[in-house]
C-alpha positions in Angstrom: 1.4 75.4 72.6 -0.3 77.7 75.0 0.7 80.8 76.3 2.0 79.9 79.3 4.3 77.1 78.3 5.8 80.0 75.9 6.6 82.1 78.6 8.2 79.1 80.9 10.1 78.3 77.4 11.4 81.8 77.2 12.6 82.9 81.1 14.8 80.1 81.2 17.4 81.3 78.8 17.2 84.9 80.8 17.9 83.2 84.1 20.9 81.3 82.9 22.2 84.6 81.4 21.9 86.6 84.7 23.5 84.0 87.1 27.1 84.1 84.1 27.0 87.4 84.7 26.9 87.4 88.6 29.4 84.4 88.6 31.6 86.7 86.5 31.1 90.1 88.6 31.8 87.9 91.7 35.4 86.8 89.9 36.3 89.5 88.8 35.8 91.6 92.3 37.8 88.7 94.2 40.6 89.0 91.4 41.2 93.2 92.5 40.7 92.4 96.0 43.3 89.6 96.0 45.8 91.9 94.0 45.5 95.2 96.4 45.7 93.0 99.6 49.3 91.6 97.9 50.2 95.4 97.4 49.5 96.3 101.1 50.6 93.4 102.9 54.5 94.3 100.6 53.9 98.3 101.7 53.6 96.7 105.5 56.5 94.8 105.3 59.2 97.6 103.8 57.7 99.5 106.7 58.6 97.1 109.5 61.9 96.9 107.6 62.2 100.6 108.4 61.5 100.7 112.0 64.4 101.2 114.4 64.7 100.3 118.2 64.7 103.4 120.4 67.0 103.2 123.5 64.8 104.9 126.5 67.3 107.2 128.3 68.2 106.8 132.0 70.6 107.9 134.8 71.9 105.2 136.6 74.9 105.1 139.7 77.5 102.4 140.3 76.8 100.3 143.0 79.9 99.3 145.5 79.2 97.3 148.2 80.8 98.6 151.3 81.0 98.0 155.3 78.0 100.9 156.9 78.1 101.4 160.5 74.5 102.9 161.7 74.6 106.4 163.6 72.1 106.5 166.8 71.6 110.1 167.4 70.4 111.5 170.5 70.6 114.8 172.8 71.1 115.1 176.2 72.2 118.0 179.2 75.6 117.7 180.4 75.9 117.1 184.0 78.7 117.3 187.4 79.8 113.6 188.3 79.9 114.3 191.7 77.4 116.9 192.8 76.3 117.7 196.7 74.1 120.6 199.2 76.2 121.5 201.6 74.3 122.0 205.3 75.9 121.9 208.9 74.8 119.0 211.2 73.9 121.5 213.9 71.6 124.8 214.2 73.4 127.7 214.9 74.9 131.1 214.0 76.6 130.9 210.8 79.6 132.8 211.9 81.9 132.0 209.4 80.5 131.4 205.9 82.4 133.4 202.7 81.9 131.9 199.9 80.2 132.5 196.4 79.6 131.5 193.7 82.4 130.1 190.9 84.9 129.6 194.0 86.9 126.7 193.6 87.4 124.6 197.1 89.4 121.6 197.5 88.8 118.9 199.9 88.8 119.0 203.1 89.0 122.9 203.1 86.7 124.5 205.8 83.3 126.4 204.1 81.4 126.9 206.9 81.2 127.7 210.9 77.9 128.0 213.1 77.9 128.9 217.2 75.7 127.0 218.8 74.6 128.4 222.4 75.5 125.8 225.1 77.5 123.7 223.1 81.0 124.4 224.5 79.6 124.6 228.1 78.7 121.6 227.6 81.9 120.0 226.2 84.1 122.4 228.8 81.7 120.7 231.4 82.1 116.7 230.1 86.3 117.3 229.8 86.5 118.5 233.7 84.1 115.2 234.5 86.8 112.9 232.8 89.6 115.2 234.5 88.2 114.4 237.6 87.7 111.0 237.8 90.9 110.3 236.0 92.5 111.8 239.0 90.3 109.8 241.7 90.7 106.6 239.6 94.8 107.1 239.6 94.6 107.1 243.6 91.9 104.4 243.6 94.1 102.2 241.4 97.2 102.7 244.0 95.1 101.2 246.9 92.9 98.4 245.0 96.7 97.3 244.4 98.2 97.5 247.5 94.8 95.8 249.1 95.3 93.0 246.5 98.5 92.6 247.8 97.3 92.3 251.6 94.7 90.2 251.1 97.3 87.6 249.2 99.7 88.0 252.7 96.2 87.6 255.1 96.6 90.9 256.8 93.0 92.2 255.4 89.4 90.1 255.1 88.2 89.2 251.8 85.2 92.0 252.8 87.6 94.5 252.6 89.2 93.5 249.3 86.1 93.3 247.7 85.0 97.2 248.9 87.7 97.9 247.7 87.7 96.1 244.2 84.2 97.4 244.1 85.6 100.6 243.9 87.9 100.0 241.4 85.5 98.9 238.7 82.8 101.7 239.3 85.5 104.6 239.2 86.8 102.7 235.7 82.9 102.5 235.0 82.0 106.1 235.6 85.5 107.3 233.5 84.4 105.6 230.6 80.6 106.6 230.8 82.4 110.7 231.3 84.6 109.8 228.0 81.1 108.7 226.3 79.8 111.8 226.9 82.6 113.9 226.3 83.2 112.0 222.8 79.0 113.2 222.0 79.6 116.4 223.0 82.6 116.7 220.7 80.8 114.9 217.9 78.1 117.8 218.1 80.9 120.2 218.2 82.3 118.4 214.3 78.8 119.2 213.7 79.7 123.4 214.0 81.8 123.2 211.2 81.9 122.2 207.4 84.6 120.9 205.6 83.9 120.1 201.6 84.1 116.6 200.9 85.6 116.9 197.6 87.5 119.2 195.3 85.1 121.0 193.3 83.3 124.3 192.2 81.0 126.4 194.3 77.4 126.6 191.5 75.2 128.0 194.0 74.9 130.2 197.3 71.7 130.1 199.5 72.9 131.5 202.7 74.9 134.2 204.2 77.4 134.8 207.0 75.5 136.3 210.4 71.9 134.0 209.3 70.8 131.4 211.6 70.5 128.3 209.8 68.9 125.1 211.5 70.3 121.1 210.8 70.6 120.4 207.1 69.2 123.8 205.4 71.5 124.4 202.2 74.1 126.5 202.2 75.4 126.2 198.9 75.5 123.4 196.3 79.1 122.2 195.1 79.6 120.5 192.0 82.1 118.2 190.2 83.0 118.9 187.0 86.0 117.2 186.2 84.6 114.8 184.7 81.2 115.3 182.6 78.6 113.2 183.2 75.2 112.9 180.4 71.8 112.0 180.8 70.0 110.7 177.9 67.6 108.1 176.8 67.2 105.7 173.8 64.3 103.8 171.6 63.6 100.4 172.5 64.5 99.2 169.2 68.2 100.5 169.7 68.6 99.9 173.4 69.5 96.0 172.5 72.3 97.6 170.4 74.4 99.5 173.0 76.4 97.9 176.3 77.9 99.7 179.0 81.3 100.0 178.0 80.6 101.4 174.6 82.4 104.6 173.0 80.3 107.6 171.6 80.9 110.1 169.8 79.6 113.7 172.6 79.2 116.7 171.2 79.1 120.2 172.1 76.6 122.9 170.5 77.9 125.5 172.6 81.8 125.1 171.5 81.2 125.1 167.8 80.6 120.8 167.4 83.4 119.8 169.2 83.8 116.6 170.1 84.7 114.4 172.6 85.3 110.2 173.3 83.1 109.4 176.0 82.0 105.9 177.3 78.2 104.7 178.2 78.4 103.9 182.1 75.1 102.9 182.7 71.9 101.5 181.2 68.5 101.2 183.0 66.3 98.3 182.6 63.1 100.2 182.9 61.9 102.4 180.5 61.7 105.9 181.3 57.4 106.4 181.7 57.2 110.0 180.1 59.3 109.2 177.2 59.6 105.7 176.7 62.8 105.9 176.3 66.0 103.6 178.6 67.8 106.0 180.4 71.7 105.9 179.5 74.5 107.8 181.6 77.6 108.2 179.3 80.8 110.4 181.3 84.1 111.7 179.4 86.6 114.1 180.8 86.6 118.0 180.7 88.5 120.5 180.0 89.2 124.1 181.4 89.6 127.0 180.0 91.9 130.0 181.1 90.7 133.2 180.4 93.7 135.4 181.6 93.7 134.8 185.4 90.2 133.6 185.6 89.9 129.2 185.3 86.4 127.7 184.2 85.6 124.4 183.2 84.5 124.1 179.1 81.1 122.2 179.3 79.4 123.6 182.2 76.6 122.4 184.2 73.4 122.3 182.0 75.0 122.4 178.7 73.6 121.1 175.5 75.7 117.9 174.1 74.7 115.8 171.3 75.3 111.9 171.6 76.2 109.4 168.5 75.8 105.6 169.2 77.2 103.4 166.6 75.8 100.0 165.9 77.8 97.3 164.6 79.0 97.2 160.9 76.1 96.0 158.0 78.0 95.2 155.1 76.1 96.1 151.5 74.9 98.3 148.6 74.4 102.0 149.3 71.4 103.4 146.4 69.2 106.1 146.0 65.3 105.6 147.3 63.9 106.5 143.9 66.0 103.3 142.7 64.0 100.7 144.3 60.8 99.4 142.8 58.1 97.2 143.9 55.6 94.6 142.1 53.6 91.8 143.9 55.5 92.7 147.3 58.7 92.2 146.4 61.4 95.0 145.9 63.7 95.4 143.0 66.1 97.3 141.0 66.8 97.3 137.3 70.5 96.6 135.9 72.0 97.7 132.9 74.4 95.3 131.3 75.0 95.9 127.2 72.7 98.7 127.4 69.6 96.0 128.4 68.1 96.9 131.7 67.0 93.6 133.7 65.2 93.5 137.0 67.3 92.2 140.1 65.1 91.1 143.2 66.9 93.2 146.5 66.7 93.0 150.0 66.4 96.4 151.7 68.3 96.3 155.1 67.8 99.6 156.4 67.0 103.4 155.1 69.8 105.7 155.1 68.8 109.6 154.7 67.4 109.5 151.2 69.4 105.6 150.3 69.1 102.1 150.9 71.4 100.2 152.2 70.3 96.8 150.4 71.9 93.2 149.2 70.7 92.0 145.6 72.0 89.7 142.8 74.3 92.0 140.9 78.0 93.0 142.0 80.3 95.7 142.7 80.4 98.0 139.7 76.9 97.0 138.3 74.8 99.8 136.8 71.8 100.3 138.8 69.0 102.5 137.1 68.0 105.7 139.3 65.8 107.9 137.1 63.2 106.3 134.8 62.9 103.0 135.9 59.6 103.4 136.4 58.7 102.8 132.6 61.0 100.1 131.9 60.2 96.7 131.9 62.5 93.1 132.0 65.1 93.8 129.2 64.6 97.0 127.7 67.4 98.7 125.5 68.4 101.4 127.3 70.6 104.8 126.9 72.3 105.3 130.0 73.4 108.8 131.6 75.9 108.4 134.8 74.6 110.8 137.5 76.6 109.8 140.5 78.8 107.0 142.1 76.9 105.5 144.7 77.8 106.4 148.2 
């Protein structure tokens, strides 16, 4: 046997020896590793066992669904209905003139007087024309008739009834041209003097008694105030919602936000350029005030008012802002029911202040989440605080 099969002969039995004792090793390291993972897998499951649900606190309203009746506010100046510059019709000396400013007039009371040079020489000169041929015409008449007569019985020619017809018509013919002028002359003299044309109060003076004034210069502006008449304007988006006929609510800055009915009397078609805006006129009566003997209307001319439009009635759910979520451009709300918050798709009609006025699928009384709704998500346990009952 040589050396080298002796060797061969004697690592054989070495080799066998070393893999029993790897195989062995290898069992007996699986055997602890199976036994530990047991232990922790049972400490894991006592410890889900011992977790507890926490409810996420909240503050949530009450929702009631209620009839809302959108405000359109506006300001505008408060105005005379009836307004006019008085001026005379003819140039003159303003010989009679006293008024001032805050008189009261009524109509048809005489304001203002002006001489004008000529004038009555002329009128003085047209009457006496009239006079005169009034009297020629009476005698004229007499003898037309009594030729009329002698010209039926053939005691004149038919040449001299018709001189004397002729006559006739061109005395009747120059009376009434006279009275055309007389009635001019007179007309100018209406001119001289100026009667208000409707009751009213005096606002403005611009002339005084002994100025010469020519045709049409002002002499003092009377105004109208019995009934109030506003000037305002409105968005295009609202104009579609208000009709002549409508009630708003005026109110007054100066007289501590008193209010008054008044009714829109006009609506323009065209938008205003400047602002943009339709131009609405809205009137409502006045009142006056008696300060001891002293009478003055409340709203005066100028006058600050602010206007309240109300559009129809939308009927829904009044909630906070904060309320309202959105995810993949659609809004919605969470609702609590058995203290599980689930999200409720809404419909947002129109922003109120710091609300919504919205429709969704929940109904009156439902508990709609306000304040942390932003970390919920579809059926979370909730705690829920009340903060308010939704307007």
């Amino acid at each position: 046997m040589g050396i080298g099969n002796w060797m061969l002969m004697k690592g054989t039995p070495m080799k066998k020896s070393r893999l029993f004792f790897t195989i062995a090793v290898s069992i007996l390291s699986l055997s602890f590793l199976i036994y530990f993972s047991g232990c922790s897998a049972g400490a894991n499951a006592n410890n889900r066992d011992e977790i507890k649900i926490v409810e996420q606190a909240v503050n949530v309203v009450t929702a009631k669904k209620q009839d809302y009746r959108p405000v359109i506010k506006t300001v505008g100046k408060a105005g005379p209905v009836r307004e006019v510059i008085l001026g005379m019709e003819m140039s003159g000396k303003l010989i009679s003139f006293n008024l001032n400013a805050g008189d009261w007039v009524k109509k048809g009371q005489p304001v203002a007087r002006v001489k004008t040079i000529g004038l009555w020489s002329q009128h003085n000169q047209a009457k006496s024309r009239v006079n005169e041929i009034s009297t020629s015409l009476e005698q004229t008449t007499r003898d037309y008739k009594k030729m009329k007569e002698l010209r039926k019985q053939g005691v004149i020619s038919q040449r001299d009834f018709e001189l004397s017809e002729l006559q006739y018509k061109s005395q009747n013919l120059q009376l009434e041209t006279a009275r055309a002028t007389l009635g001019q002359v007179n007309e100018s003299l209406t001119g001289t003097h100026l009667l208000a044309p409707f009751d009213g109060q005096i606002s403005s003076v611009h002339q005084n008694q002994g100025n010469l004034v020519s045709a049409g210069s002002p002499l003092a502006r009377l105004i109208d105030l019995s009934t109030v008449r506003i000037k305002t304007g409105i968005s295009e988006s609202d104009v579609m919602n208000v009709k002549v006929g409508d009630k708003v609510e005026v109110q007054s800055v100066t007289w501590g936000g008193r209010t008054w009915v008044g009714e829109v009397k006009f609506i323009s078609p065209a938008a205003d350029p400047a602002s943009g805006t339709f131009p609405v006129t809205i009137e409502f009566k006045n009142n006056i005030v008696t300060n001891g003997t002293e009478q003055r209307w409340m709203i005066n001319d100028g006058m600050t008012m602010k206007i309240s439009f109300f559009k129809p009635a939308v009927n829904g759910y009044i909630i906070p802002v904060e309320s309202v979520l959105e995810r993949n451009g659609k809004k919605y709300v969470y609702v609590v029911s058995k203290k599980t918050a689930s999200m409720k798709s809404v419909t947002p009609l129109m922003m109120i202040e710091n609300s919504y006025l919205v429709t969704g699928d929940f109904a009156d009384g439902s508990m709609i989440v306000v304040s942390g709704a932003g970390k919920l998500r579809n059926n979370s346990i909730v705690k829920t605080v009340p903060l308010k009952t939704a307007i």
